[in-house]
C-alpha positions in Angstrom: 28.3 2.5 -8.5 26.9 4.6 -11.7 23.4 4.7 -10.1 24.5 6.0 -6.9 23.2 9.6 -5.9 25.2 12.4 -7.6 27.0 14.8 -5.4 24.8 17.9 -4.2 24.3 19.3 -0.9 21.7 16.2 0.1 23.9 13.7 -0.6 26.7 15.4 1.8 24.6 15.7 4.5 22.6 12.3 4.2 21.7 10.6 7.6 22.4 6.9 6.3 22.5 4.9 3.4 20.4 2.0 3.3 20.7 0.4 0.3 17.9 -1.7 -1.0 18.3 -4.9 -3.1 17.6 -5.3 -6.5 14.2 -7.5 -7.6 16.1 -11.2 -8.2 12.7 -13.6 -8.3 9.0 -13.8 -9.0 7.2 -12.0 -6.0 3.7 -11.2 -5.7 2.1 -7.7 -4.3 -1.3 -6.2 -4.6 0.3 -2.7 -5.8 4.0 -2.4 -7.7 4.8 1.3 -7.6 7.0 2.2 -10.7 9.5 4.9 -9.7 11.2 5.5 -6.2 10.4 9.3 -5.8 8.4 11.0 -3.4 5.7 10.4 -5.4 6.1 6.8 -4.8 7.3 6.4 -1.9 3.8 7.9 -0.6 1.6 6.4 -2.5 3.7 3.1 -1.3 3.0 4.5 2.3 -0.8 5.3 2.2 -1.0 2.1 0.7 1.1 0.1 3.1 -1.1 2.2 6.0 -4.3 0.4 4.8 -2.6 -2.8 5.2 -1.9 -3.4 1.2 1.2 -5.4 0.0 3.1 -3.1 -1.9 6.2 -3.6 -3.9 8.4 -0.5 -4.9 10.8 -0.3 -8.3 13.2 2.3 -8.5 15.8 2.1 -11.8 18.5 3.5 -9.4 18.3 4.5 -5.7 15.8 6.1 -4.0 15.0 9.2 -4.4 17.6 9.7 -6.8 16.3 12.1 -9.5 14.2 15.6 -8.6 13.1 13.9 -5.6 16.7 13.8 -3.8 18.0 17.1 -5.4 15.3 19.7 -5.3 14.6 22.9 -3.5 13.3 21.4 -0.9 9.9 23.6 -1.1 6.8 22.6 0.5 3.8 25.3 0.2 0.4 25.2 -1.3 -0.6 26.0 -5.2 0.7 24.9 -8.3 2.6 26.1 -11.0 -0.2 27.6 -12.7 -2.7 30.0 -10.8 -6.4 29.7 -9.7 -7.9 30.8 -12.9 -5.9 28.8 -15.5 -7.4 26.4 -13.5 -10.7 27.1 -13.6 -10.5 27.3 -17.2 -10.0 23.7 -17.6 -12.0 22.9 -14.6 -14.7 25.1 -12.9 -14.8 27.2 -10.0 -15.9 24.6 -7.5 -13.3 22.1 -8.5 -10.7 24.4 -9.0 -11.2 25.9 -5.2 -11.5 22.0 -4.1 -7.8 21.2 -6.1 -6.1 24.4 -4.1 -7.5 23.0 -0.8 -5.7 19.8 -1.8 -2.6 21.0 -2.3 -3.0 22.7 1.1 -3.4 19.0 2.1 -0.4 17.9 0.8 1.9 20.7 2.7 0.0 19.0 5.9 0.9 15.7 4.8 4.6 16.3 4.4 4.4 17.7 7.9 2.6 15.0 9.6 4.8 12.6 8.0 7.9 14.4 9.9 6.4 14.8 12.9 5.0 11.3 13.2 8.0 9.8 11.7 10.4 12.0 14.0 12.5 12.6 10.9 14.6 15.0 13.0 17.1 15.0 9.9 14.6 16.3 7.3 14.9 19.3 9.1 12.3 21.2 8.7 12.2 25.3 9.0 9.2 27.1 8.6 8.1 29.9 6.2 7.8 30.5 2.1 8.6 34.3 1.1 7.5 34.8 -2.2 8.4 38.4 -3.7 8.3 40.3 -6.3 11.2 42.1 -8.6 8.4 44.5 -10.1 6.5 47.4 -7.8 3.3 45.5 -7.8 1.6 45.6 -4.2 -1.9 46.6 -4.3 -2.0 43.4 -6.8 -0.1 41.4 -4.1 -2.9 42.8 -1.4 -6.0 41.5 -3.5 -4.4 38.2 -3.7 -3.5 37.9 0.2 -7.2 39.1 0.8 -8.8 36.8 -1.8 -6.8 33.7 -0.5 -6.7 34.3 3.0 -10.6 34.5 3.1 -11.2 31.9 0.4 -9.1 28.9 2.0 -8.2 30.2 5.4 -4.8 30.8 4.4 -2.5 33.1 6.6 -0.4 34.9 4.0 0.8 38.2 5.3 1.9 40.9 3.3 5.4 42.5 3.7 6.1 45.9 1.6 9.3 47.2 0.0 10.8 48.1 3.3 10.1 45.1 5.1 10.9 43.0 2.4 14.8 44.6 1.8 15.2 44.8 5.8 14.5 41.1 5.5 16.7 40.5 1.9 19.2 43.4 1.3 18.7 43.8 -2.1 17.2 46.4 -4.6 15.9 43.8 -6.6 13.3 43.2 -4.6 9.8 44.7 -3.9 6.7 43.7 -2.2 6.6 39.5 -0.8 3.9 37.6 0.7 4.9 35.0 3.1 3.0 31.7 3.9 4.0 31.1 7.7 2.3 27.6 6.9 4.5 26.6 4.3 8.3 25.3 4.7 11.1 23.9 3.8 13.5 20.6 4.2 16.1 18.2 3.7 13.7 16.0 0.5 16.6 13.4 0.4 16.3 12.2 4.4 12.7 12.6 4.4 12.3 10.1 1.4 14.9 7.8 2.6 13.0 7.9 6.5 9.4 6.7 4.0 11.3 4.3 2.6 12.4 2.4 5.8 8.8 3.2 7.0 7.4 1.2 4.1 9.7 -1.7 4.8 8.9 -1.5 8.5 4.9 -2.3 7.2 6.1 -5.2 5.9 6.1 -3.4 1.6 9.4 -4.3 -0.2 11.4 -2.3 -2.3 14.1 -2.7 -5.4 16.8 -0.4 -5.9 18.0 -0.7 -9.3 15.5 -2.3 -10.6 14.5 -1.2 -13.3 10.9 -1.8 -14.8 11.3 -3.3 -18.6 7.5 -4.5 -19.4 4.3 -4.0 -18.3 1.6 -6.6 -19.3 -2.1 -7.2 -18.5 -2.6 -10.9 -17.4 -5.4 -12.1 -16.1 -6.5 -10.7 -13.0 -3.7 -7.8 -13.2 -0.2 -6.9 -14.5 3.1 -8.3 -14.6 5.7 -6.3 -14.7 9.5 -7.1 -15.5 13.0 -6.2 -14.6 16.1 -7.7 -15.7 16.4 -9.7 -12.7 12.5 -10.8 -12.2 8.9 -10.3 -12.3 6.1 -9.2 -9.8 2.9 -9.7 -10.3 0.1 -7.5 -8.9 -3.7 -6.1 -9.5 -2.6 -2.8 -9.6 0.4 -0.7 -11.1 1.0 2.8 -10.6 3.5 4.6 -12.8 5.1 8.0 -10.8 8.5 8.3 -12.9 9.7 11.8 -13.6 11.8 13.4 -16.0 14.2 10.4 -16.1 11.0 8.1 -16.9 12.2 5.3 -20.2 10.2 3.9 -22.9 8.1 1.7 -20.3 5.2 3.8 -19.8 5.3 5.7 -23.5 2.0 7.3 -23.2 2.8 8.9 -20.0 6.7 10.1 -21.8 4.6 11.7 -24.6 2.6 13.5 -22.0 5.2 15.1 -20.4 8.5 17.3 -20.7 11.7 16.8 -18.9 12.7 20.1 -17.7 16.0 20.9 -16.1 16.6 23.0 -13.2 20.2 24.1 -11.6 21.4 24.2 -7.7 24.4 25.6 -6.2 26.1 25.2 -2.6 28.2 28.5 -1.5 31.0 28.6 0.7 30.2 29.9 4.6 28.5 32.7 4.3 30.4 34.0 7.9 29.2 37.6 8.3 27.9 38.3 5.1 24.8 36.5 6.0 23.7 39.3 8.1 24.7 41.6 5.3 22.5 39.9 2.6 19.6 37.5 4.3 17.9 38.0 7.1 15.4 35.7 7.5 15.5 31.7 7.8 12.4 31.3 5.2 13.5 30.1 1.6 12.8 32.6 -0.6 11.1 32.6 -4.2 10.6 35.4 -6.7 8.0 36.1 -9.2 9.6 35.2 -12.5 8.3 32.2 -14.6 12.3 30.8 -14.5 13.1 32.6 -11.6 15.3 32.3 -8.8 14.7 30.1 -5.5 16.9 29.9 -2.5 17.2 29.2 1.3 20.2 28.9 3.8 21.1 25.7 4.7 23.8 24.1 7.1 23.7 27.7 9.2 25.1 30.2 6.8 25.1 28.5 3.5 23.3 29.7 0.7 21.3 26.9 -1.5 20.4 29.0 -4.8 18.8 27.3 -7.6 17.1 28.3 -11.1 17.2 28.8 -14.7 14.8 26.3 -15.6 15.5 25.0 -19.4 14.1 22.0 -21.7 17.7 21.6 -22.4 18.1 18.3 -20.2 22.4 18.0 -20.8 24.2 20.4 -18.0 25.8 23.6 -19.6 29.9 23.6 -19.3 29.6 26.5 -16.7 26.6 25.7 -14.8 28.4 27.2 -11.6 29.3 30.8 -13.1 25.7 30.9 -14.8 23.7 30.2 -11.6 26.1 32.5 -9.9 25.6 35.2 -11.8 22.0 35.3 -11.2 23.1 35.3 -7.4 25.3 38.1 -7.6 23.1 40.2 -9.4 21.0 40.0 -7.3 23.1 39.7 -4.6 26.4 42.2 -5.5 27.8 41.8 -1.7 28.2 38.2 -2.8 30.6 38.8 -5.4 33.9 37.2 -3.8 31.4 34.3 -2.3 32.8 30.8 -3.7 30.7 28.3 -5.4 31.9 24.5 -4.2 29.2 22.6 -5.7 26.4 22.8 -8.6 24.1 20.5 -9.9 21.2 20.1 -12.2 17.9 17.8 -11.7 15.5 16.8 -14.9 11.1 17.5 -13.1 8.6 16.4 -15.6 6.3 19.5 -16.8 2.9 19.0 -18.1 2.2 21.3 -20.9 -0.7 22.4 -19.0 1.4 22.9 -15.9 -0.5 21.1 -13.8 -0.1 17.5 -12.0 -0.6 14.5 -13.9 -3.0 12.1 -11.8 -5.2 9.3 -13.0 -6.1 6.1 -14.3 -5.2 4.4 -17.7 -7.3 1.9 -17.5 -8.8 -1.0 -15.0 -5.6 -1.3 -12.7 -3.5 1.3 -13.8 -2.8 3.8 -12.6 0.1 7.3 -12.6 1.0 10.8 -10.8 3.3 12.7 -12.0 3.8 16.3 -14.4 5.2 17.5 -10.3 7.5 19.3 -11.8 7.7 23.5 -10.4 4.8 23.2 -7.6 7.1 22.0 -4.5 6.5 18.8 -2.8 2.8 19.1 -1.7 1.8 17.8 -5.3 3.8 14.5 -4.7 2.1 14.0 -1.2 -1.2 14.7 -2.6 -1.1 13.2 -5.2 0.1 9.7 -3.9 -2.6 10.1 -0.9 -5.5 10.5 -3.5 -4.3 7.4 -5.7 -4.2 5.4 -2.9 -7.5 6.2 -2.0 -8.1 5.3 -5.4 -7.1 2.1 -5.0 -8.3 1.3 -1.5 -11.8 2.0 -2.5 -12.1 5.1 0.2 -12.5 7.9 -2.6 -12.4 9.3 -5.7 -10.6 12.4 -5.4 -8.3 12.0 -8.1 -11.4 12.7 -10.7 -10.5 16.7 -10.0 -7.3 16.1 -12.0 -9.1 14.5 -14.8 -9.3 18.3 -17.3 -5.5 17.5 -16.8 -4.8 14.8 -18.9 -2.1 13.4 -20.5 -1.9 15.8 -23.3 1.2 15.3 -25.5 3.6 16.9 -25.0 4.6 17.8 -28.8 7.7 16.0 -29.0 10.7 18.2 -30.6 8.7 20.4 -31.4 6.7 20.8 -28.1 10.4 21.2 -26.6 11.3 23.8 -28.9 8.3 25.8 -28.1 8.9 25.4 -24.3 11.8 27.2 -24.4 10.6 29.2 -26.6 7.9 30.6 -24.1 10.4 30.7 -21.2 12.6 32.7 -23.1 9.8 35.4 -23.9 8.6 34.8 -19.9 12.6 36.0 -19.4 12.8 38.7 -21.6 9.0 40.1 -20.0 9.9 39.7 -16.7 13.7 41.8 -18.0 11.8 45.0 -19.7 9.1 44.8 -16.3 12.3 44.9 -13.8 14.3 47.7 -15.9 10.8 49.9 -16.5 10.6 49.8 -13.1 13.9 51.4 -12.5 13.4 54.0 -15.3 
């Protein structure tokens, strides 16, 4: 079927395949979730949880977009650090929105565990290092976040980092033993069936066409029907349509590439030494854990240009292999790309439009803590329990610039690249 998941390493190794009908009649829910993501699917959850009637939309299949093809990431932060966001905010808030994204990575975790999702395999540990000498820098920021959230970071030097990661590319990493990382796809197919099991509904291919205020909510169509419902919440991502129009002004779709090597065998020993997934420093940079025993999952080169380059395998495996040289005969057997949504302020987009209307989204390049957090604090929203999702208010829905917004985008990424180039090869002089 054309909306059926693309092939990537998730959709090999996917534990089931539950397909869920598309919306044929009127129905009737308290909340209609637009978008089927993880951002969806948990604010479906939370929602379902506090006994709400929830119906789901998803234009294709669950999980399908960045949700179902990612990294698989889940650590605390954002995309932008502590004091861009205390620029737009202030200190207080900007300590409280760090502590939430904390409470996301524990969200994620006590979904798997009380779910049992056995198959979103989770394996712990975040190594973030950098390809620039920069350690005493790397200390401060350990200290400073270990004593101002209780955070556990521990700081590995050169040494221990290349006994770890053979590989002169590499300098000083801080690893988050409380972060880790999963199988997205199987976890956000296991919320789905939980959902249904609390008696929600959702529609696969389904795709939402209208949204209009009626008297005493929304009604929202599809080709095949309408539901009707008090509340909406939009959580679409880079594949979001003309639906919500505000929200696709607010945002850019931003692609980002995955590859799936061959077996590693012995070479694993010889180049990766650790089971955590690996990040580096670099605005576009390079992120990567093993998988499936002694496979290497490498993805990158983050672009606004949302249609996959011819050789998107030999581009992403160049990055590896320089980084990587004793990789050089490794085969690819699989590459894909995903489209995240990026707010230009790089933050989360989370909010209301107006009286019953609601969105999250902007996740794009912060891991999945944001889409757990930020579907928790909506539903709270909506429930009445809290008004958390005020702290994301200095991040609005700016626009996003259009063509020209794109254009500058890359632009900046393309300096980030060339800063991060002349900071790696001075360090080598």
């Amino acid at each position: 079927m054309g909306n059926d998941y693309i092939d990537t390493f998730y959709r090999r190794t996917l534990t089931g395949d539950r397909r869920y009908p598309a919306l044929g009649e009127a129905a009737v829910a308290d909340v209609c979730i637009v978008g089927g993501g993880l951002a969806g699917l948990t604010t479906a959850l939370e929602l379902a949880r506090r006994g709400r009637k929830v119906a789901l939309l998803e234009s294709r299949r669950i999980a399908w977009g960045a949700s179902g093809r990612n990294g698989g990431f889940v650590c605390a932060g954002y995309s932008t650090g502590l004091e861009n966001i205390e620029r737009r905010s202030n200190a207080h808030d900007a300590e409280t929105l760090i502590r939430l994204s904390m409470e996301g990575v524990e969200i994620v975790r006590n979904n798997i565990a009380g779910l049992r999702i056995a198959d979103a395999a989770p394996t712990p540990g975040i190594l973030k290092v950098l390809r620039h000498d920069g350690g005493d820098t790397l200390k401060r920021r350990r200290d400073s976040e270990n004593a101002r959230f209780g955070m556990r970071l521990e700081f590995l030097d050169s040494d221990q980092v290349r006994a770890q990661l053979v590989s002169k590319s590499y300098h000083q990493g801080l690893l988050d033993p409380d972060g880790f990382h999963f199988h997205p796809l199987n976890y956000a197919r296991a919320l789905a069936a939980e959902i249904i099991r609390l008696g929600g509904d959702i529609f696969e291919e389904s795709a939402a066409l209208s949204v209009e205020r009626v008297q005493g909510g929304h009604e929202i169509a599809t080709a095949g029907g309408r539901i009707s419902a008090r509340h909406v919440v939009f959580t679409g991502g880079g594949y979001t349509d003309g639906v919500a129009k505000r929200l696709k002004g607010s945002y850019l779709p931003i692609a980002t590439y995955v590859l799936l090597t061959e077996p590693l065998g012995d070479l694993l020993q010889q180049t990766i030494r650790t089971k955590a997934a690996i990040g580096d420093d670099r605005r576009a940079g390079d992120y990567y854990r093993i998988v499936d025993g002694d496979r290497l999952l490498w993805g990158g080169r983050i672009t606004t240009r949302t249609h996959d380059p011819r050789n998107l395998a030999a581009q992403l495996r160049k990055q590896m292999v320089g980084t990587y040289p004793q990789l050089k005969d490794v085969k690819v057997e699989l590459a894909w790309s995903g489209l995240m949504s990026y707010a230009r302020h790089l933050m989360p987009q989370i909010g209301r439009m107006r009286d019953g209307l609601w969105y999250a989204t902007a996740f794009g390049g912060h891991g999945m803590n944001t889409t757990a957090i930020g579907g928790k604090v909506i539903a709270q929203a909506i429930a009445g329990e809290s008004d958390r999702y005020r702290l994301f208010a200095p991040f609005g829905l700016d626009w996003n610039g259009g063509p020209f917004g794109r254009a500058a985008v890359q632009l900046t990424y393309w300096t980030y690249q060339a800063m991060d180039a002349w900071r790696e090869r001075h360090n080598k002089a």
